[in-house]
MIDO-915508 format. One record per residue (C-alpha): residue number from 1; y, x, z. Coordinates in steps of 0.5 Angstrom, whole numbers, plus 500, padded with zeros to 3 digits. Layout:
REM MIDO-915508
- k	Y	X	Z
- NUM	Y	X	Z
...
//
This chain:
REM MIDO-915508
- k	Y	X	Z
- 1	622	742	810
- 2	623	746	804
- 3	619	751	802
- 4	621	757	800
- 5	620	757	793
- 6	623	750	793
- 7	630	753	796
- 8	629	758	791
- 9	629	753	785
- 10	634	749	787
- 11	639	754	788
- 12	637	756	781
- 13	639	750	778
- 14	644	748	781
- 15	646	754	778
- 16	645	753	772
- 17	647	746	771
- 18	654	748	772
- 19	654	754	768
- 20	651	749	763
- 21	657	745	762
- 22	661	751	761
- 23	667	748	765
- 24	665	751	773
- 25	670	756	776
- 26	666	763	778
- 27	666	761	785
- 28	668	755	788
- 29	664	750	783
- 30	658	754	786
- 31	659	752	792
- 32	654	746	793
- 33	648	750	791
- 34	650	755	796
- 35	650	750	801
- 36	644	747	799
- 37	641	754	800
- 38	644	756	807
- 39	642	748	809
- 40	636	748	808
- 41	634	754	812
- 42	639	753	817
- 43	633	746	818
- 44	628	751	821
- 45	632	755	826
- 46	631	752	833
- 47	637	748	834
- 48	637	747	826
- 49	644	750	823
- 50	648	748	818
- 51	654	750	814
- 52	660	747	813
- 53	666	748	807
- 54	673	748	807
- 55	675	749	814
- 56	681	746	817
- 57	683	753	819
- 58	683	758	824
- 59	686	764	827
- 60	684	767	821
- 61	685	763	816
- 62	680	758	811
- 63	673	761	810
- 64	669	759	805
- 65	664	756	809
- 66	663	755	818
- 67	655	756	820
- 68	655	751	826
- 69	649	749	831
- 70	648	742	831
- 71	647	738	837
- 72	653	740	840
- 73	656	736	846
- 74	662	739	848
- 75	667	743	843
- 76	670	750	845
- 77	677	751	847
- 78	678	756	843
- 79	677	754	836
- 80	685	751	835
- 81	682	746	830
- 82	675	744	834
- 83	669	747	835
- 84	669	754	833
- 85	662	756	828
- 86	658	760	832
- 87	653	763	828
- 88	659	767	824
- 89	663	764	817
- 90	661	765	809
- 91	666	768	804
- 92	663	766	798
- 93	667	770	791
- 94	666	770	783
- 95	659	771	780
- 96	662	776	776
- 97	665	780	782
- 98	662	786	786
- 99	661	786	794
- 100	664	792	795
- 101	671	790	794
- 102	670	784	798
- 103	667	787	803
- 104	673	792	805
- 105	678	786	804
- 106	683	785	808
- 107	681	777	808
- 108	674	780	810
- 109	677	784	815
- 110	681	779	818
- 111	675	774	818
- 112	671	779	822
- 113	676	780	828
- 114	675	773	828
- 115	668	771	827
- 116	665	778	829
- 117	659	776	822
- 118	661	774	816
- 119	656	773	810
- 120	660	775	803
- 121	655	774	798
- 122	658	773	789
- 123	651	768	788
- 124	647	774	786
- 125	648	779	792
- 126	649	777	799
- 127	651	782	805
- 128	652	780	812
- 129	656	784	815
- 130	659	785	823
- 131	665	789	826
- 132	665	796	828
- 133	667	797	835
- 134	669	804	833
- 135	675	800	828
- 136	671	803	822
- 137	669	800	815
- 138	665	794	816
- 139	657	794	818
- 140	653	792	813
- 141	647	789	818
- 142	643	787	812
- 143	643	785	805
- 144	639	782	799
- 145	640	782	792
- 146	637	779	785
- 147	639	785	782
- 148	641	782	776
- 149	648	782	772
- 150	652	775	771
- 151	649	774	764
- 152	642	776	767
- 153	643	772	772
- 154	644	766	768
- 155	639	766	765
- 156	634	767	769
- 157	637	761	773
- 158	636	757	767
- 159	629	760	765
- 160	622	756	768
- 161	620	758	775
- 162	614	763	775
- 163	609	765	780
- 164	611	772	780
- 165	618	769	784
- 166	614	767	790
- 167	615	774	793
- 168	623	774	791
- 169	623	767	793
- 170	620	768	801
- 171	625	775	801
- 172	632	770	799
- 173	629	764	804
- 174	628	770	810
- 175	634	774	809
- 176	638	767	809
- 177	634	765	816
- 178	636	772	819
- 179	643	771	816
- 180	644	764	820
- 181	641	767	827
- 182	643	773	827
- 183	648	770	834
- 184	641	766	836
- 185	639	769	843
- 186	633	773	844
- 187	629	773	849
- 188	622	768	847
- 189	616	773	845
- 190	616	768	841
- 191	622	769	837
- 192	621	776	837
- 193	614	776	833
- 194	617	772	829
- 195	623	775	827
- 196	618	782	826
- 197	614	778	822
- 198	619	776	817
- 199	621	784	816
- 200	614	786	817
- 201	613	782	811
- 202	618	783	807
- 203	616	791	808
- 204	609	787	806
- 205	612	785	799
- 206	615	792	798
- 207	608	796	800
- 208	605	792	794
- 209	609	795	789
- 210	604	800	785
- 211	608	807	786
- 212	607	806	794
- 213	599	806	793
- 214	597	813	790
- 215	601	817	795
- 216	597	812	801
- 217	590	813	799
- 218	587	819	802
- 219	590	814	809
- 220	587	809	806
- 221	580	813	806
- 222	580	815	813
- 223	583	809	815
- 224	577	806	812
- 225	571	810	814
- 226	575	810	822
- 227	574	803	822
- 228	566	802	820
- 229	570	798	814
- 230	569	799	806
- 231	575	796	803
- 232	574	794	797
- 233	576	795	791
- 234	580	790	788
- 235	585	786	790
- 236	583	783	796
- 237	581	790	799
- 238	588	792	796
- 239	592	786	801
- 240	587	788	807
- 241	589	795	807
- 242	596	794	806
- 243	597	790	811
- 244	594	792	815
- 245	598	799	815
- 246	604	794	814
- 247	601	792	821
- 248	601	799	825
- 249	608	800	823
- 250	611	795	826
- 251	607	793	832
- 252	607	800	832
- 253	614	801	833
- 254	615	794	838
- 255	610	798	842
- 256	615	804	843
- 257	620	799	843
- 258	617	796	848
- 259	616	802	852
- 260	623	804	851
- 261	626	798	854
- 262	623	798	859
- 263	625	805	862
- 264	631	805	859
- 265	638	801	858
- 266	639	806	851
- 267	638	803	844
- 268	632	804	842
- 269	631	809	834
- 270	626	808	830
- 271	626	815	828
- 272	623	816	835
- 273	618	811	835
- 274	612	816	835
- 275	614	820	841
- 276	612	813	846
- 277	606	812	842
- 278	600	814	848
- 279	594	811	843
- 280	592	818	839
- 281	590	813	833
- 282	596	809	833
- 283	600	815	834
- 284	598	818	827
- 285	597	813	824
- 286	605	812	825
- 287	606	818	823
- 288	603	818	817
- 289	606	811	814
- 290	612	814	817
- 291	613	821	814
- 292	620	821	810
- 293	615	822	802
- 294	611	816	804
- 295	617	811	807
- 296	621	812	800
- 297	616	810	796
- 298	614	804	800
- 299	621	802	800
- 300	620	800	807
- 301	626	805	811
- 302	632	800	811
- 303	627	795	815
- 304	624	799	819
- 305	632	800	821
- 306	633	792	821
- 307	628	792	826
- 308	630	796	830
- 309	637	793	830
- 310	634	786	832
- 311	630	790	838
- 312	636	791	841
- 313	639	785	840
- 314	633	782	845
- 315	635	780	852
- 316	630	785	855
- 317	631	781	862
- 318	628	775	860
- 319	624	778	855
- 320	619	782	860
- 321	620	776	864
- 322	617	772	860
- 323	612	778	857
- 324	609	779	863
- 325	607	772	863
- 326	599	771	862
- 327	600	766	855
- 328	605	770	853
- 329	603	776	850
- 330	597	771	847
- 331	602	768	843
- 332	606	773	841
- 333	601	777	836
- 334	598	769	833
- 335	604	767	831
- 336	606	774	829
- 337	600	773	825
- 338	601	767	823
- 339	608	768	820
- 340	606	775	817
- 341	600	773	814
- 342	597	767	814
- 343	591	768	809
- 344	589	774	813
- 345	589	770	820
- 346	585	765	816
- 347	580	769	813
- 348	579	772	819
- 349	579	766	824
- 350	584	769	829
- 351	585	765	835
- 352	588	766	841
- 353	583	764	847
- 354	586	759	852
- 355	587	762	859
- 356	583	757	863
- 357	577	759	858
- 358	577	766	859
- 359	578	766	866
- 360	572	761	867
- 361	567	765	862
- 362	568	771	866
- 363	568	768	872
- 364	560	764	870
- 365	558	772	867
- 366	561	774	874
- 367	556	768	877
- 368	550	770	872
- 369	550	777	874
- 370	550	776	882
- 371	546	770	882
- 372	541	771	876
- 373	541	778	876
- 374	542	780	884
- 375	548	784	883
- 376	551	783	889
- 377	558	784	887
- 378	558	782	880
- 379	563	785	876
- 380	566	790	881
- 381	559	793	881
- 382	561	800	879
- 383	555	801	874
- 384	556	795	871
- 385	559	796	863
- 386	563	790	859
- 387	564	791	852
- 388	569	785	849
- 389	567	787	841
- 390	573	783	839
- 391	578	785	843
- 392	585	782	840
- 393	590	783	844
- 394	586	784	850
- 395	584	777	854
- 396	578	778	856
- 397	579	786	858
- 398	584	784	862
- 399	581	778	866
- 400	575	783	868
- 401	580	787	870
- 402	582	781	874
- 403	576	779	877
- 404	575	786	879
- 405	582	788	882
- 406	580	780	887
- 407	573	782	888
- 408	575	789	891
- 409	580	785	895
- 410	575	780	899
- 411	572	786	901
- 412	577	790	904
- 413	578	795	899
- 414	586	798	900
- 415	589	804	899
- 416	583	806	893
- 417	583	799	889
- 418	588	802	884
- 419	584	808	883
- 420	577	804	882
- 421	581	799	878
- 422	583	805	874
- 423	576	808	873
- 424	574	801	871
- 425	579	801	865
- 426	578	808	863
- 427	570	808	863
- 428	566	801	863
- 429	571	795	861
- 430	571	796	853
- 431	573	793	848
- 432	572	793	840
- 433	579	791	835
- 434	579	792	828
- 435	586	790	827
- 436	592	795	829
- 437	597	790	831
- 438	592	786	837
- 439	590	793	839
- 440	596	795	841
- 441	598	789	845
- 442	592	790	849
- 443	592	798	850
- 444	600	795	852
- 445	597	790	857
- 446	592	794	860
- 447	598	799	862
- 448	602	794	865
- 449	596	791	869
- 450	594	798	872
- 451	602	800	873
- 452	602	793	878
- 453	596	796	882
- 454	600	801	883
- 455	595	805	878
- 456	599	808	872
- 457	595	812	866
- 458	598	818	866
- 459	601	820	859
- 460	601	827	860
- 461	593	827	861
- 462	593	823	855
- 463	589	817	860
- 464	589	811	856
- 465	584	804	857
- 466	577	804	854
- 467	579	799	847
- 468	578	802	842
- 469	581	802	834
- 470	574	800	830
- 471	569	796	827
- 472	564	793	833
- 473	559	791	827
- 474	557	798	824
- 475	556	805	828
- 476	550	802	833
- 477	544	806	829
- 478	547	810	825
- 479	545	817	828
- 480	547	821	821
- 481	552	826	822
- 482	559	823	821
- 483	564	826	815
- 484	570	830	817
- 485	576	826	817
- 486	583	829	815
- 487	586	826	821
- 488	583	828	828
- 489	585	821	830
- 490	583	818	827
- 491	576	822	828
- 492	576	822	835
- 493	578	815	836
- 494	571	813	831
- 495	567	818	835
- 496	569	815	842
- 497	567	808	839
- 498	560	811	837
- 499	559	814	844
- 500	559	807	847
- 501	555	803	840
- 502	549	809	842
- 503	550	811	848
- 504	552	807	854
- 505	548	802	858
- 506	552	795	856
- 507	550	791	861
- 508	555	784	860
- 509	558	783	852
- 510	563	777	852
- 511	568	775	848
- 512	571	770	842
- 513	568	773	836
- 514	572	771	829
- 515	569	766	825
- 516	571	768	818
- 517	568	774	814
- 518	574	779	812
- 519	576	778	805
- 520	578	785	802
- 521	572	789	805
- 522	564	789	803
- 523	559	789	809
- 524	555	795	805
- 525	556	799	812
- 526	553	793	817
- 527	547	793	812
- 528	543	787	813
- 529	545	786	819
- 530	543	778	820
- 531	537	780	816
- 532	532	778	823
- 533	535	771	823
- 534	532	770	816
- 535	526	772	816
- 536	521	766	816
- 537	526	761	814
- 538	523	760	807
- 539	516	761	809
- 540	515	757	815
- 541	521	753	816
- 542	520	751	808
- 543	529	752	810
- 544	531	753	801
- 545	539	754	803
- 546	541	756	809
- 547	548	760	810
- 548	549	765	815
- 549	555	769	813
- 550	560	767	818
- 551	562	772	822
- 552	561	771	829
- 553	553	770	827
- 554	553	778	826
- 555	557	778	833
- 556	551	774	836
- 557	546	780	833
- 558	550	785	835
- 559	549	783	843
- 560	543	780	841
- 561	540	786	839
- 562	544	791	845
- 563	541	787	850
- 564	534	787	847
- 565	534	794	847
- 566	536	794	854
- 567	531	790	856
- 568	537	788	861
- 569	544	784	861
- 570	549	778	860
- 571	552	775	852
- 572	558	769	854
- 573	561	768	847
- 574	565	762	844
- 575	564	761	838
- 576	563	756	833
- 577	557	752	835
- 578	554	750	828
- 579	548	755	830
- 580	547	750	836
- 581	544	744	831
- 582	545	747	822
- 583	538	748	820
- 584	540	755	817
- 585	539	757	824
- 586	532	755	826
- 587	530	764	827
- 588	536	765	830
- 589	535	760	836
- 590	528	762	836
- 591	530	769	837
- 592	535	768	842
- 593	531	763	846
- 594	526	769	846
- 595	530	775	847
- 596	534	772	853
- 597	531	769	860
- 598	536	764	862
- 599	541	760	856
- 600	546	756	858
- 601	551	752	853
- 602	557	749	855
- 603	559	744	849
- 604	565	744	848
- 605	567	739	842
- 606	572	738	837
- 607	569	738	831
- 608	572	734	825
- 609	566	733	821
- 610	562	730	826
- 611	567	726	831
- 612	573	726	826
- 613	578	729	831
- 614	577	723	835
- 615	573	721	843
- 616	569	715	843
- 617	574	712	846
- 618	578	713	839
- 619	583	717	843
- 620	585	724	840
- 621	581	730	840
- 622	584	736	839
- 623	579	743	840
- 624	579	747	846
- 625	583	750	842
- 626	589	747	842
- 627	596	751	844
- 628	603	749	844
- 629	604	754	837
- 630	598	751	834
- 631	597	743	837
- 632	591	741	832
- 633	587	748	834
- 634	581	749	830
- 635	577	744	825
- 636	570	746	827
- 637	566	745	835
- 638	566	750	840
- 639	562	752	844
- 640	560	757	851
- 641	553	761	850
- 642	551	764	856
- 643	545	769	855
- 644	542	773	861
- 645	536	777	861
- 646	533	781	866
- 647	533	782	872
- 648	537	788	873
- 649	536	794	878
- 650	542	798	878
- 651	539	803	884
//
């Protein structure tokens, strides 16, 4: 499939090309670099989508081009000429031309009571527009332009490609995918993430503009200092604080979307947003990205309404049928990362933990803690504190949750279990998350989990679940009073993650940490987190290189280093297993097999360099890691490490 920038440049030089021989028409001798264009997005819509010229007729006339699904079998009775083009016409005009005119002509305004979409475009600018149910001027759902006039915008066709139109390239590939699916159903999460990631980054490339930065720094602090994290100071800090505010917008706005959606059948107005908000920190953080001076500048208030438009578009039925799926919810922010910014993903080794894993990694903790450690129920022991550092979209948080709710079960526990389940949410099942998009979905789960027990967080109280927005790698030790910030929500969320860093008895820490350290932010605020598995390296184990800057390392420290000070407890994480055998991690195998009194590792395989992807029978290996949306899973082995320590007295 062509890349956005390939799509770009073809329809620039096809452009070009005919201009060149100073013998084209202004409209009709563009044609084939229009539908060159509108073909090759049409490819990546599922079913793909392609545009046909010159139609035979209609009841309104001949529209420039149809838009067509492929793989039809049947032809629709009311196209009078054959199958009717279901994803609405094209009505292309001169370069010279402006929309204005076309889009209040009376050509267009017959096409629309026909079509019900038209996209009119004059090559430089392109509208797409639908009908007004009320009679009025035509809507124009969304547009996008080159912002060039007819002899700026041949010559830019003409001149070399730069990198610099990378940007511009993505924004004309998406707004064309919008424009050919705008009829598509949609009811997958799937879709729906998809189809916010393309406005996210669209809002992304326009965040980036320098007059947005200024007015976001005092944001950009706060945000910062909230998190445990340093952004740094150069670009890649730039691009993590960006999108990571762009992140909070948008999940931000799919939240109470979502929230909406489900208690009433009205459209949903982004303006409202921030009043179905129930997480504090989410809360100001849209509010403060959301104010009118800080959305002009970064030039993002159009989309947001799109957005906003698309989300009334989903099938809510099907759409929270399949949400309240368990796989659903995980695929929904992994593919939304993944579209929206896949070098983020990468660099912070998000993936999204298969169901059957997390569910045996909390049932062997939950073994551990009642065979091992002698409590009796396990999870649902009352004083038993679980931490998942890395929360994300709230896998493991949500299975404790689970275990909980079936042991209360066996026991007989009836009328008082939501309430139990409740207080297991609000004060001993936490989680830590960096990254505000995941946050949100887990907060958003736990409050349908505990609204199917029969147990809904009271908003009005301000009830919210035990996850919270900051950094699980700094704030442990760190007794210096914190600084003031300007947003009180942004205060209190660090200062809650702090009581728990400090001052809780974390008895279970399990989760699946990130693999990769974050590029855009410093380690300054750990400090030399990893230096215990250092120590010696050199001098006794004659090791002259090692290499322990792989995150989930400094996972394993910070439970590590919770349990020893506890003397008591449980660590299960899935990680990447080269801390099993690489020689750089002689100290830290050592300290881990004298800090804890039972090891267990479940090996899971899956990496590249040492079976090339392959079983000894020669037979495909993909990891444990491996989903629908990602088959190949992830290129390093696996592994389950299962460390208690104890035993433990809880009367």
């Amino acid at each position: 499939m062509s890349s956005a920038n390939e799509v770009l440049g073809r329809y620039l030089n096809e452009i070009a090309r005919i201009r060149g021989t100073g013998a084209g028409t202004g409209e009709t001798s563009y044609y084939g670099a229009l539908q060159g264009a509108l073909n090759a997005i049409g490819e990546l819509a599922q079913p793909s989508i392609f545009a046909l010229p010159q139609l035979s007729g209609g009841p309104a006339g001949y529209p420039d081009f149809g838009l067509f699904v492929e793989h039809r079998s049947a032809q629709s009775a009311a196209w009078p000429a054959g199958v009717a083009p279901e994803r609405g016409v094209v009505e292309a005009d001169d370069v010279d031309a402006g929309l204005v005119v076309k889009r209040s002509s009376a050509q267009v305004t017959n096409y629309l009571a026909a079509y019900g979409l038209v996209l009119i475009t004059n090559y430089r600018d392109f509208e797409l527009l639908e009908r007004d149910p009320d009679g009025g001027a035509p809507i124009v759902v969304e547009h996008f332009s080159f912002d060039l006039s007819p002899e700026l915008f041949f010559t830019w066709a003409r001149a070399p490609r730069r990198e610099t139109d990378t940007a511009l390239a993505v924004s004309f590939a998406e707004f064309l995918l919008r424009a050919l699916t705008r009829r598509a159903p949609l009811a997958e999460p799937v879709d729906v993430a998809a189809l916010l990631a393309s406005y996210a980054r669209e809002a992304l490339g326009r965040a980036s503009a320098p007059a947005a930065l200024p007015s976001l720094a005092p944001l950009r602090q706060a945000l910062g200092t909230s998190l445990g994290l340093h952004f740094a100071d150069d670009a890649k800090g730039e691009h993590f604080f960006r999108s990571t505010l762009v992140q909070t917008l948008f999940y931000g706005l799919f939240s109470a979307w979502a929230t909406h959606a489900r208690g009433s059948a009205d459209r949903f107005d982004w303006r409202t947003a921030v009043w179905t908000l129930n997480v504090p920190a989410v809360r100001a953080l849209f509010e403060q990205v959301a104010t009118p001076a800080r959305l002009g500048a970064l030039n993002i208030v159009e989309l947001l309404g799109w957005a906003s438009e698309a989300l009334n578009r989903v099938d809510r039925t099907a759409f929270f049928a399949r949400f309240a799926e368990g796989e659903a919810v995980q695929h929904f922010y992994e593919p939304f990362l993944a579209a929206y910014d896949p070098s983020l993903r990468r660099s912070l080794g998000v993936w999204y933990t298969p169901s059957e894993v997390v569910r045996y990694m909390v049932e062997r903790v939950d073994r551990a803690l009642r065979e091992e450690l002698g409590v009796v129920d396990g999870l649902a022991d009352p004083n038993v504190f679980v931490l998942d550092p890395c929360t994300g979209t709230g896998s493991f948080v949500l299975e404790v949750l689970r275990k909980i709710a079936s042991t209360l079960r066996d026991k007989g526990v009836g009328a008082t279990l939501g309430a139990e389940l409740k207080q297991a949410a609000l004060r001993r099942v936490a989680g830590f998350e960096v990254l505000p998009a995941p946050f949100v979905i887990a907060h958003w789960q736990v409050g349908e989990l505990l609204a199917a027990e029969g147990a809904p967080l009271d908003t009005d109280e301000e009830e919210r679940a035990a996850i919270f927005l900051t950094n699980a790698l700094t704030g442990w030790e760190d007794s210096a009073e914190a600084p003031a910030l300007p947003f009180p929500e942004l205060e209190r969320e660090r200062d809650l993650a702090a009581q728990i860093k400090r001052n809780e008895p974390i008895l279970v820490v399990l989760g699946n940490p990130p693999y990769s350290a974050f590029a855009g932010t410093t380690t300054e605020q750990e400090g030399d987190l990893v230096g215990p598995y250092k120590e010696g390296l050199r001098e006794r184990w004659r090791v002259r290189k090692f290499n322990l800057d792989e995150l989930y390392v400094r996972f394993f420290r910070v439970a590590e280093r919770k349990i020893e000070n506890t003397g008591r407890g449980v660590v299960c994480l899935i990680s990447n297993a080269s801390y099993l055998g690489y020689r750089s991690f002689t100290v830290m195998r050592e300290r881990l097999v004298n800090a804890f009194d039972t090891i267990t590792i479940d090996a899971l395989n899956g990496d590249s360099r040492q079976t090339g992807k392959l079983t000894p029978e020669g037979r495909p290996d993909p990891s444990i890691f491996s989903t629908p949306f990602n088959p190949e899973g992830i290129r390093v082995g696996t592994a389950i490490a299962t460390l208690g320590s104890g035993p433990i007295d809880l009367m």
